[in-house]
N, C-alpha and C positions, 0 to 999 in steps of 0.2 A: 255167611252170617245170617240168621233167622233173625225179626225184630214182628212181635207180637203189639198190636194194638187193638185199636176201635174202630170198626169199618161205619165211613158214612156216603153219603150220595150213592152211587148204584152200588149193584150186586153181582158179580162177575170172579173172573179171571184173567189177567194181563201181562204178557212178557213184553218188555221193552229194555232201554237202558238208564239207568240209575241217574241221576244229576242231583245237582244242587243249584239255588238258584238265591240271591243274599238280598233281597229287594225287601226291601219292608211293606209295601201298598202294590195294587198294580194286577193281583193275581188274576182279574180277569185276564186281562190282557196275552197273559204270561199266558194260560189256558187254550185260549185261541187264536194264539201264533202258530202259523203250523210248521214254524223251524221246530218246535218241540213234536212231532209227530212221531211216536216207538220211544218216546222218554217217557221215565216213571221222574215226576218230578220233586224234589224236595226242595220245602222254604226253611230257611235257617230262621229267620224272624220267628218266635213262640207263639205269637197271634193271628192267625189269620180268619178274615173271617167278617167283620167287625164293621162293615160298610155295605154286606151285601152284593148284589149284583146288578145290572141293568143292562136294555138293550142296544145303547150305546158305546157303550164301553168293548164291544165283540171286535177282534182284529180280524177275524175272518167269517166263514159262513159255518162253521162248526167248532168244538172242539177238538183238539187232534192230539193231546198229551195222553199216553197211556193208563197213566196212576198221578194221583197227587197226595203227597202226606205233608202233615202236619205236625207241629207240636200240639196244639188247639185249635179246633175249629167252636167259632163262635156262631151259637144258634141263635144268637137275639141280634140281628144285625141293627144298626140306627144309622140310617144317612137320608136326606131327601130325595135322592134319586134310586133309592133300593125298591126292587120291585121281587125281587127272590131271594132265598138265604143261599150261600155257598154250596151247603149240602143239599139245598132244591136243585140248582142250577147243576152239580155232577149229577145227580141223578136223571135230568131232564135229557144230558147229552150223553150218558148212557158210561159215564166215568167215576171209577172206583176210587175212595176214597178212605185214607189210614191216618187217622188221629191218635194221639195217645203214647207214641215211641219217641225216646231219647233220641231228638231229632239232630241234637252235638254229637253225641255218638257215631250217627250214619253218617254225617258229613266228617268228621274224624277216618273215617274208614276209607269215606272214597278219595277223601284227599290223599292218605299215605296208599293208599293200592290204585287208585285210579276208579275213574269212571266204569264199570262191567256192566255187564249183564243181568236182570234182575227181574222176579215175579212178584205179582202183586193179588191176593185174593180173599176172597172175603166168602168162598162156596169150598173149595176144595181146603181144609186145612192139616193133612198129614204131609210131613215136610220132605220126606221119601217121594209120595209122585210130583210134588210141586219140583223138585229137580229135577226131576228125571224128563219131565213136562221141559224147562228152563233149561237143560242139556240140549235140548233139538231147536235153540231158538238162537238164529245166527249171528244176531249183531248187526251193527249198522257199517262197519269197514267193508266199502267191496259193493256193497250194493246202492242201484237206484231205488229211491223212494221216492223222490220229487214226482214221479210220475202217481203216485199216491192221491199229491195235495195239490197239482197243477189243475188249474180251470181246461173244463170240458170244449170251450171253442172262446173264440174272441168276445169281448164284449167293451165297451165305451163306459167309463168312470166321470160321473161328473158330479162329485159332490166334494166342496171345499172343507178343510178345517174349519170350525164351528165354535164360537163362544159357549164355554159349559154352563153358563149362566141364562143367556138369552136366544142361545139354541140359532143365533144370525151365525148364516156361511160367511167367508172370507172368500169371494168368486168374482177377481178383476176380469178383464176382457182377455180373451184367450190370444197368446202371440206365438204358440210353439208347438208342437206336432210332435206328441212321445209315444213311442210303442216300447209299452212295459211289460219285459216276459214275467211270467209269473212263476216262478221255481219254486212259490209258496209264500208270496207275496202278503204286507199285512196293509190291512183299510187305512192308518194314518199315512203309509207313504203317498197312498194316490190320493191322499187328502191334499197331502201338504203342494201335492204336484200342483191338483189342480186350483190350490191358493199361490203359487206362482205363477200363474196365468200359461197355463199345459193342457194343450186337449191333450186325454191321456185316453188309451187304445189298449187295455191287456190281451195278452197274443199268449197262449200255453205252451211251454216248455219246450215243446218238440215242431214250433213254430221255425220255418226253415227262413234262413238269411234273405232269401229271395222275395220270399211271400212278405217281409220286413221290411224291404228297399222297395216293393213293390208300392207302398205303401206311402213313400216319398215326406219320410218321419226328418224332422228339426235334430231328433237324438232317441237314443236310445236307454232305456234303465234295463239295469238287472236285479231283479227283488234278492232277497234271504229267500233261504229253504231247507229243507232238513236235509242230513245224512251226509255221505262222504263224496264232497264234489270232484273226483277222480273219476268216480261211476259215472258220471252225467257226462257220457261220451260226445251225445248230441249237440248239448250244450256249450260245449268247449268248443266243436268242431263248427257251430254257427257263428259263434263270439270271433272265433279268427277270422271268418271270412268280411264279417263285418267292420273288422278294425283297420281301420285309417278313412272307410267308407263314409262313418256318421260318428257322431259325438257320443261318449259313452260315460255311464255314470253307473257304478256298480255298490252292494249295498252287502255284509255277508257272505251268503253264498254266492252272491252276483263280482261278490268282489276275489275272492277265490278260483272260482272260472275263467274273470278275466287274467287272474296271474297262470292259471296252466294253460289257456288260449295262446300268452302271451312266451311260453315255451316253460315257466315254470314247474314247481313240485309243489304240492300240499301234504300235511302229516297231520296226525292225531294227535292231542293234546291230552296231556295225564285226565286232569280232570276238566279241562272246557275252563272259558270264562261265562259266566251266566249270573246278572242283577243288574243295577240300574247305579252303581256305586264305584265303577272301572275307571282310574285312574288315566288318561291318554296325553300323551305329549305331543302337540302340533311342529314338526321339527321345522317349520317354512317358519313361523313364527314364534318357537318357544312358549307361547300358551298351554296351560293343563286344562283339559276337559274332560268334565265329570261325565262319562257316557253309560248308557246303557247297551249290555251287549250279552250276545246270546248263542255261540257258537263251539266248537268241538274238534273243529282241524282249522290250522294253520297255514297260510305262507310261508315257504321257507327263501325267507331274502337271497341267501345264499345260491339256491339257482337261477337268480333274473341276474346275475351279474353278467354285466356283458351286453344287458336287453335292452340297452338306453331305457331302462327304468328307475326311479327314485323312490325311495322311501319316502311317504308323509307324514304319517305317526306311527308313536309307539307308545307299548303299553308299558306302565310304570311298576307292576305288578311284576313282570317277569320278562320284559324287555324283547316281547314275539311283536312281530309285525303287526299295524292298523291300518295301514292306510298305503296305495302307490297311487303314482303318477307318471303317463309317460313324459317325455320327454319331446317326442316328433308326433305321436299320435296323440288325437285327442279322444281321450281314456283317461278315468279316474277312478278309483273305488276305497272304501274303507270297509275294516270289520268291522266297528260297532256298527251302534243303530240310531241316526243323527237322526231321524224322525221319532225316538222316543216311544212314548205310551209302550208302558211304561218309563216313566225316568223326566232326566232333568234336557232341559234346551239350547246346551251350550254348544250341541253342533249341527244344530239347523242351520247355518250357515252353509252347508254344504249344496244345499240346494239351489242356492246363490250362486254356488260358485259351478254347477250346470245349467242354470241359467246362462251365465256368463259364456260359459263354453260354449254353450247353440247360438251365442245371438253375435261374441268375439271371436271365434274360435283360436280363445287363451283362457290359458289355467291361471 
């Protein structure tokens, strides 16, 4: 399908894969998560735009989303902390930008044929090389990208969650010792870490179990990150060695690794869940929570059986796995994204409950 609009923020050409994403507010955030790294990403929301931009609101140290479209992008943003308009701020990180297309339409499309592969351009427009271009662009099953968005060497995180009003951190005294791989990791988790009282230590992706333990960490986190956690060979094969070792709290892709670490399968989902509006069932408790969640492949329950592993949530949407918990080892992980930004806060609790884990070791 061809869909013609209005190019804004940069100037270019970009293959990645198509999504959708149902959030109404948030788009920075959305923008510079770098689980969206080789997505062309679409908001179903008609307005976006409307609040501008700033330099707080960044989830990481770039943007990493391919394309972003729109139904409207609004050029007269009004918020008090807007410092750029939407269409500044793609242009400034160097991200193409499509307004103007029946943005129901596309989301119609990918939902009945799935998530594919998709170009985005605003310099080349004969639709014959733009395929042909888009024919040679592989997709994200199969391959590493994490190694893309993963931090270049270690470095120490210490800045808490922060009142959006008075700009004061939330930074108790430190009682816990975390080494956080970065698989593509976003700013509010090691916020929220280090408003739990967590010296927090990010270690890059291809960080060995040893150099980890060496380290002589309280627990261990595993960030989200983009593409197909099957590839991230390394990653799988460090998480096993690690488990039963230290406490482990997994987040997305962090939580995916630990299910194929743990001997599991992962699979691709039609079209992803992505917005801030994901229905979750806590089955330890029977509570629903409103999550935000941003992913593309799956646990499949079905191969932990046997694994003394549990279910802890699931999604009410279409009834795929959220969340495990071992049983003997102390290991936890969910798919959404309990540290939010975007989205609502009804399962920050989670970080509570590794806290608990480093300091009880019980779930």
């Amino acid at each position: 399908m061809v869909f013609e609009g209005l190019s804004f923020g940069a100037r270019g050409m970009k293959c990645g894969e198509v999504v959708f994403n149902t959030s109404m507010t948030g788009y920075q955030e959305i923008l510079t998560d770098p689980s969206y790294h080789e997505q062309i990403i679409t908001m179903t929301y008609p307005l976006i735009g409307n609040y501008g931009t700033n330099k707080d609101d960044r989830e990481s140290r770039k943007v990493f989303a391919a394309g972003f479209i729109v139904k409207e992008n609004c050029d007269y943003p009004s918020n008090w902390r807007n410092k750029e308009s939407l269409a500044e701020f793609l242009k400034a990180n160097n991200v193409i930008g499509l307004e103007g297309i029946d943005t129901r339409q596309l989301v119609r499309h990918i939902r009945t044929a799935g998530a594919m592969r998709g170009i985005i351009s605003s310099t080349e427009l004969d639709i014959k090389k733009l395929a042909k271009i888009l024919s040679k662009y592989p997709g994200l099953v199969g391959r590493d990208i994490v190694k893309d968005v993963t931090a270049g060497k270690p470095y120490i995180w210490d800045e808490g969650a922060a009142d959006v009003l008075t700009g004061l951190e939330h930074k108790p005294p430190k009682k816990f010792n975390v080494a956080a791989f970065d698989y593509g990791i976003k700013r509010n988790i090691l916020r929220l870490l280090c408003s739990y009282g967590c010296n927090v230590k990010v270690v890059p992706a291809k960080t060995s179990a040893e150099e980890v333990l060496a380290q002589r960490p309280d627990g261990v986190f595993l960030s989200n990150g983009p593409g197909d956690p099957a590839a991230v060979s390394y990653a799988i094969e460090t998480v096993r060695y690690l488990l039963g070792k230290v406490p482990i709290f997994g987040i997305c892709l962090g939580h995916q690794i630990l299910a194929l670490a743990l001997g599991g399968r992962t699979y691709k989902l039609k079209f992803g869940h992505r917005g801030a509006n994901h229905p979750v069932k806590n089955l330890r408790t029977g509570k629903i929570e409103i999550t935000c969640q941003n992913h593309g492949f799956c646990v499949d329950m079905d191969s932990l059986i046997g694994k003394k592993v549990e279910s802890t949530h699931l999604n009410l949407n279409d009834g795929t796995n959220e969340g495990i918990a071992c049983r003997k080892i102390k290991a936890f992980s969910v798919q959404y994204h309990p540290e939010a930004s975007p989205g609502p806060h009804d399962s920050s609790y989670l970080f509570e409950t590794f806290i608990s884990l480093m300091s009880t070791g019980s779930l």
